[in-house]
MIBA-106040 format. One line per 8 residues: for each residue x, y, z of N, C-alpha, C. Coordinates in Angstrom, 3 decimals, decimal comma. Layout:
N
X/Y/Z/X/Y/Z/X/Y/Z  ...
***
This chain:
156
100,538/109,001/142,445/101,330/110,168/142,129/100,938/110,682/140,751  100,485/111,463/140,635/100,271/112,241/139,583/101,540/113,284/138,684  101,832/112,794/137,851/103,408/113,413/136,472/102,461/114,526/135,585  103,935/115,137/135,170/103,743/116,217/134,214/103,505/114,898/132,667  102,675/115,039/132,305/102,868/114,072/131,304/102,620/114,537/129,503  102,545/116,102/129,707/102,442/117,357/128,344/101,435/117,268/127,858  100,618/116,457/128,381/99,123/115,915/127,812/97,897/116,657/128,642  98,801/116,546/129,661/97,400/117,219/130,719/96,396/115,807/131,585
96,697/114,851/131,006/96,101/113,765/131,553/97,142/113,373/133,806  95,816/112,931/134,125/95,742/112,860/135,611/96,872/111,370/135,849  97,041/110,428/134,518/97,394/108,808/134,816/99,061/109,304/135,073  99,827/108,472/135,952/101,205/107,992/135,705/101,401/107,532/134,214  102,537/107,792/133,868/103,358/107,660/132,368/104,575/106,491/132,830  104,414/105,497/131,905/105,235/104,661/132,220/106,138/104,329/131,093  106,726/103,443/130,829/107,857/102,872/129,833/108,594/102,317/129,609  108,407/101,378/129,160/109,243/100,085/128,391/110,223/99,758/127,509
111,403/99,672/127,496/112,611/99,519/126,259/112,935/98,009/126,470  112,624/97,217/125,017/113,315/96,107/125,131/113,889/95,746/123,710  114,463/94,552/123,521/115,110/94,311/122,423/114,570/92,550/122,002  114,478/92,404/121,138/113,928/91,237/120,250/114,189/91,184/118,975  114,842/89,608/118,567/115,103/89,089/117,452/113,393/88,923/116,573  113,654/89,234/115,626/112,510/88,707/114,860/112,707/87,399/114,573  111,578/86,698/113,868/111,880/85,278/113,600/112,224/84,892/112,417  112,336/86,082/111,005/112,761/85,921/109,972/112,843/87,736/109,756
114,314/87,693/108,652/114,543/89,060/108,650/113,199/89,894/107,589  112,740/90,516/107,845/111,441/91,202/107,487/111,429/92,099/106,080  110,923/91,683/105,497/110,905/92,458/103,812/110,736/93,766/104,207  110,216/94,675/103,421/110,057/96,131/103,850/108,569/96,338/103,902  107,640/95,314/102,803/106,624/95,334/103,126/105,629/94,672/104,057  106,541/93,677/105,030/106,390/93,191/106,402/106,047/94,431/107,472  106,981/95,276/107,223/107,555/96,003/108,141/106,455/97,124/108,103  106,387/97,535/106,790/105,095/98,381/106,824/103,678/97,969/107,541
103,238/96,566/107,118/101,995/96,365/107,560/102,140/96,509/108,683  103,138/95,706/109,575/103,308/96,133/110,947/103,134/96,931/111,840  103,755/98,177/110,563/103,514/99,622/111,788/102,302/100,406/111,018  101,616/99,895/110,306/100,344/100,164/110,079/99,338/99,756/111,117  99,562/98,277/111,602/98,546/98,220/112,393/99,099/98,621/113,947  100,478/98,513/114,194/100,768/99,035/115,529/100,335/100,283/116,063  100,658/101,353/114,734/100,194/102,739/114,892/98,652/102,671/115,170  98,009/102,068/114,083/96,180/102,282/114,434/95,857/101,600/116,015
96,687/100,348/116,684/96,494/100,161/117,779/97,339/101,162/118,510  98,357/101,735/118,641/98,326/102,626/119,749/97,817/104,002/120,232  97,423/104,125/118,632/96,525/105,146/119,144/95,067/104,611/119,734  94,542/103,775/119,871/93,643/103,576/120,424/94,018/103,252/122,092  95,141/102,886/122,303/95,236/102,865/123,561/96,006/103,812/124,405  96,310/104,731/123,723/97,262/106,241/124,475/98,501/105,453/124,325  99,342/105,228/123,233/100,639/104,305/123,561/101,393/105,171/122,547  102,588/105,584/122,771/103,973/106,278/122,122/104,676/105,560/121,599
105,750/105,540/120,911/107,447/104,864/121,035/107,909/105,209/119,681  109,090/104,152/119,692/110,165/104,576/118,640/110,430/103,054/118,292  110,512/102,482/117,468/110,816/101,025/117,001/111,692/101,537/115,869  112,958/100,411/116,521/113,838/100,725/115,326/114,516/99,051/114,863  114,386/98,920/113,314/114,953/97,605/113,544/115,967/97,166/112,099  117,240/96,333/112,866/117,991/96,014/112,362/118,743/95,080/111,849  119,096/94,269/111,209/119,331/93,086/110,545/118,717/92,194/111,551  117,073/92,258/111,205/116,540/90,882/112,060/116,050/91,271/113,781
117,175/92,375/114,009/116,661/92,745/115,499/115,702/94,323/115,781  115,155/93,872/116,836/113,860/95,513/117,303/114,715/95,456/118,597  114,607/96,897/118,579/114,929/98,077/119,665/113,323/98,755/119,627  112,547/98,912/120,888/111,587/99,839/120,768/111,360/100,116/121,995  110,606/101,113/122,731/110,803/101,873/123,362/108,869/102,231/123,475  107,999/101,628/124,367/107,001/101,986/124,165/106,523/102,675/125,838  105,689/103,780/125,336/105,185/104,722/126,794/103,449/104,720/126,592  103,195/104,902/127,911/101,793/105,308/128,097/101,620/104,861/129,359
100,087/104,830/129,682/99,404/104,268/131,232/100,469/103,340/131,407  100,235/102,563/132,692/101,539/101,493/132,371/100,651/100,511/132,434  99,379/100,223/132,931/98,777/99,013/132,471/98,880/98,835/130,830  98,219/100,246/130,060/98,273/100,048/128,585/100,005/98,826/128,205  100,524/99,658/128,481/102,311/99,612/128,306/102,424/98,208/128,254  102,030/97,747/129,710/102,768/96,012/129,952/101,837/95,245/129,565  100,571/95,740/129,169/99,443/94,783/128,290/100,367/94,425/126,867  100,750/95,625/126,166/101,251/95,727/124,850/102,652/95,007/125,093
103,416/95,132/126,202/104,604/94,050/125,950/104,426/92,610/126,678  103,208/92,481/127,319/103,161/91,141/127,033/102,843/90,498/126,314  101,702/90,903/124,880/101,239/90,597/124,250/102,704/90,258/122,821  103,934/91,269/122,908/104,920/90,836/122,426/105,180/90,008/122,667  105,653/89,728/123,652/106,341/88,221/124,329/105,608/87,512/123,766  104,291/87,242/123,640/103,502/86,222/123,397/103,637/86,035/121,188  103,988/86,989/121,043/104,085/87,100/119,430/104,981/86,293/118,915  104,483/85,099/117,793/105,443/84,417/117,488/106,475/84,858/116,018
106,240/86,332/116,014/107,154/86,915/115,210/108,479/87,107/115,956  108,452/87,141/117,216/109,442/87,540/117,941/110,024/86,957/118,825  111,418/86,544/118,818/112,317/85,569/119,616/113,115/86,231/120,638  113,292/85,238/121,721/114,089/86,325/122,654/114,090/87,660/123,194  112,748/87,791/123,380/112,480/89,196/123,864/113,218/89,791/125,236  113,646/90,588/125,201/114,571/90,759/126,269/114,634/92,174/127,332  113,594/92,268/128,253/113,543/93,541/128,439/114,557/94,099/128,967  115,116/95,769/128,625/116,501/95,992/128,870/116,269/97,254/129,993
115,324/98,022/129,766/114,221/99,376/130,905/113,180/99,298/131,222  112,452/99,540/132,352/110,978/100,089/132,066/111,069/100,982/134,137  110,038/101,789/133,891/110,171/102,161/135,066/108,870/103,683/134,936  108,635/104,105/135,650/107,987/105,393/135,719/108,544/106,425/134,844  107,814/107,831/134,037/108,870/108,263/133,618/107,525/109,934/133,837  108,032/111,081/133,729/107,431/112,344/134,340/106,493/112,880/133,218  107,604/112,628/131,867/106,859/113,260/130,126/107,320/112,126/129,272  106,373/111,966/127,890/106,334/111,267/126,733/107,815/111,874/126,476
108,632/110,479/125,983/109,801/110,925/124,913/109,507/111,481/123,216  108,191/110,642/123,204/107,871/110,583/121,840/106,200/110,873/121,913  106,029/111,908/122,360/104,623/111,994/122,592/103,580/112,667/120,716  104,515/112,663/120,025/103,624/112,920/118,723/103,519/111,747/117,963  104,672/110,971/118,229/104,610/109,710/117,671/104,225/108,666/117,604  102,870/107,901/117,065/101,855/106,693/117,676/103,465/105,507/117,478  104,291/105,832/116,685/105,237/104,450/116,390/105,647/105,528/115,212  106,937/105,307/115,935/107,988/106,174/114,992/108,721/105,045/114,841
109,964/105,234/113,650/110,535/104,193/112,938/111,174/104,565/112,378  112,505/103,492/112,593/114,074/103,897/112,502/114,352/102,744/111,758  115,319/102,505/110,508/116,333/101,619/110,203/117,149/102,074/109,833  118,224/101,834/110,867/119,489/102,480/110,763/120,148/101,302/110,177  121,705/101,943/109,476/122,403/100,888/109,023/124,047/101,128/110,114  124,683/100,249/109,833/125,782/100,521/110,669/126,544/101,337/111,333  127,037/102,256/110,484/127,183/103,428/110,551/126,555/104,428/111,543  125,271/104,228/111,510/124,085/104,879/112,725/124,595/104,650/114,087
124,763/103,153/114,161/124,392/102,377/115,387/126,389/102,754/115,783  127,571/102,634/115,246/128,473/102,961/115,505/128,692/104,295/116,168  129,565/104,660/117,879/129,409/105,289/118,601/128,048/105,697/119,782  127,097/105,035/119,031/126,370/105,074/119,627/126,587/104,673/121,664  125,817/105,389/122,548/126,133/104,872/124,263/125,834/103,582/124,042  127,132/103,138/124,530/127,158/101,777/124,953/127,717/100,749/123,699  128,330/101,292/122,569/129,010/100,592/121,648/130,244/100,946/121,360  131,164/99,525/121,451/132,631/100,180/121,005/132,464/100,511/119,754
133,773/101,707/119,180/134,147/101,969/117,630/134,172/100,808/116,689  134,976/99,763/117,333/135,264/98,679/116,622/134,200/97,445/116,287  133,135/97,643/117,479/132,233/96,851/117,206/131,330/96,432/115,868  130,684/95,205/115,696/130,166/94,652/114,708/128,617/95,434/114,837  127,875/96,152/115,078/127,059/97,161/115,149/125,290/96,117/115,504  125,282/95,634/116,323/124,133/94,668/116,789/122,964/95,077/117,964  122,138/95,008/117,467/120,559/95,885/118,529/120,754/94,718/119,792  121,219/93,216/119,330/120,950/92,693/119,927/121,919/92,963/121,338
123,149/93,444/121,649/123,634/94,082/122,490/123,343/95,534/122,826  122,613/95,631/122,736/122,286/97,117/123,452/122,420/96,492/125,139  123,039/97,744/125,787/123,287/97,607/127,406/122,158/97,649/127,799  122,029/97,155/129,760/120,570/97,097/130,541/120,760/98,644/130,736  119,671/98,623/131,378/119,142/99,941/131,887/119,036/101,381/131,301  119,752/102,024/131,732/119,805/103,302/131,170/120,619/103,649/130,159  121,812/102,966/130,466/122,353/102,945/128,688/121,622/102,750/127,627  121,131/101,575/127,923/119,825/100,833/126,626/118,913/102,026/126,198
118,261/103,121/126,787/117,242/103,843/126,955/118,362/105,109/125,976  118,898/105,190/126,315/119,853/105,965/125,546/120,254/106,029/124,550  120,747/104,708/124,157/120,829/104,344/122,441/119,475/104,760/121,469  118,135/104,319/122,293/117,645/104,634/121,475/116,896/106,511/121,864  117,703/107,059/122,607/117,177/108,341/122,526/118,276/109,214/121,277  119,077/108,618/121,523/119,926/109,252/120,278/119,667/108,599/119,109  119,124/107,478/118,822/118,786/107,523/117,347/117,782/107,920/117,053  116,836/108,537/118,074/115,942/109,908/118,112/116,508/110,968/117,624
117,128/111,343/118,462/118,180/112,747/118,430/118,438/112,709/116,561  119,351/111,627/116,454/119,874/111,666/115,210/118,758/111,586/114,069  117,847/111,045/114,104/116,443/111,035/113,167/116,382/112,676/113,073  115,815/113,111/113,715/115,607/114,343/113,913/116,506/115,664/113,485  117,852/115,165/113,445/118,670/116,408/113,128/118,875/116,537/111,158  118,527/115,055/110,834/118,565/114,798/109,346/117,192/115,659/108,949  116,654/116,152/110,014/115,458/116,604/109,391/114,742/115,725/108,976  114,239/114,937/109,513/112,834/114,166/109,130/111,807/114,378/109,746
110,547/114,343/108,864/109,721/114,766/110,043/108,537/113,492/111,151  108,396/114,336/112,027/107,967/113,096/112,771/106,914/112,486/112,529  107,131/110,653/112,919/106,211/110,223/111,806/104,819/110,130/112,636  103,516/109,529/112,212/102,529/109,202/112,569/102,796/108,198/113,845
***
């Protein structure tokens, strides 16, 4: 089956949302090298997303071919930066959510993650509960949404 995928490319568009503890909470200059080299690898392999991470936990959200896709999250699983990987979506999808973005990047603080789909008001504000399925996919489309309305611009 061939998707609208805004690219013009002939492949199915696929996509992955999962959630994972890191294995120690990450300095800022952890975090950078990280999406230094994530970004230079996904652009080499046609790969999108949004990684957002929060006291210790990732929310990310990665698209492309779907071989690319489940190469790149198995190769997570296999990362011993990362505990409990937990996939929460993945499935076919028609267009890139984040198609300018090689790895866009979010750290939200409480406040963010409060109201968010799928969190009570009262809740203690944790990535590591994000809901399955489509809820999950949701949380992090609105802390898209919300990136975006602060006016930031989109990253590399």
């Amino acid at each position: 089956m061939v998707v609208d995928n805004s690219q013009g490319e002939d492949q199915p568009l696929y996509e992955m949302v999962y959630v994972s503890l890191a294995e120690h909470a990450m300095a800022e200059a952890e975090l950078r090298d990280l999406l230094c080299r994530a970004r230079e690898a996904n652009e080499r392999h046609g790969i999108t997303g949004l990684l957002v991470y929060h006291e210790r936990a990732f929310l990310q959200l990665i698209e492309g071919e779907r071989e690319s896709v489940r190469r790149l999250f198995s190769a997570i699983e296999r990362d011993p930066r990362h505990e409990h990987v937990d996939l929460i979506w993945e499935g076919p999808v028609r267009r890139r959510s984040f198609q300018h973005w090689s790895m866009g990047f979010v750290v939200p603080d409480g406040k963010d993650l409060r109201g968010l789909p799928g969190f009570e008001p009262d809740d203690a504000p944790s990535l590591s509960t994000v809901p399955r399925g489509e809820p999950g996919r949701r949380v992090l489309m609105t802390l898209r949404d919300q990136l975006l309305s602060k006016g930031v611009s989109q990253p590399g």
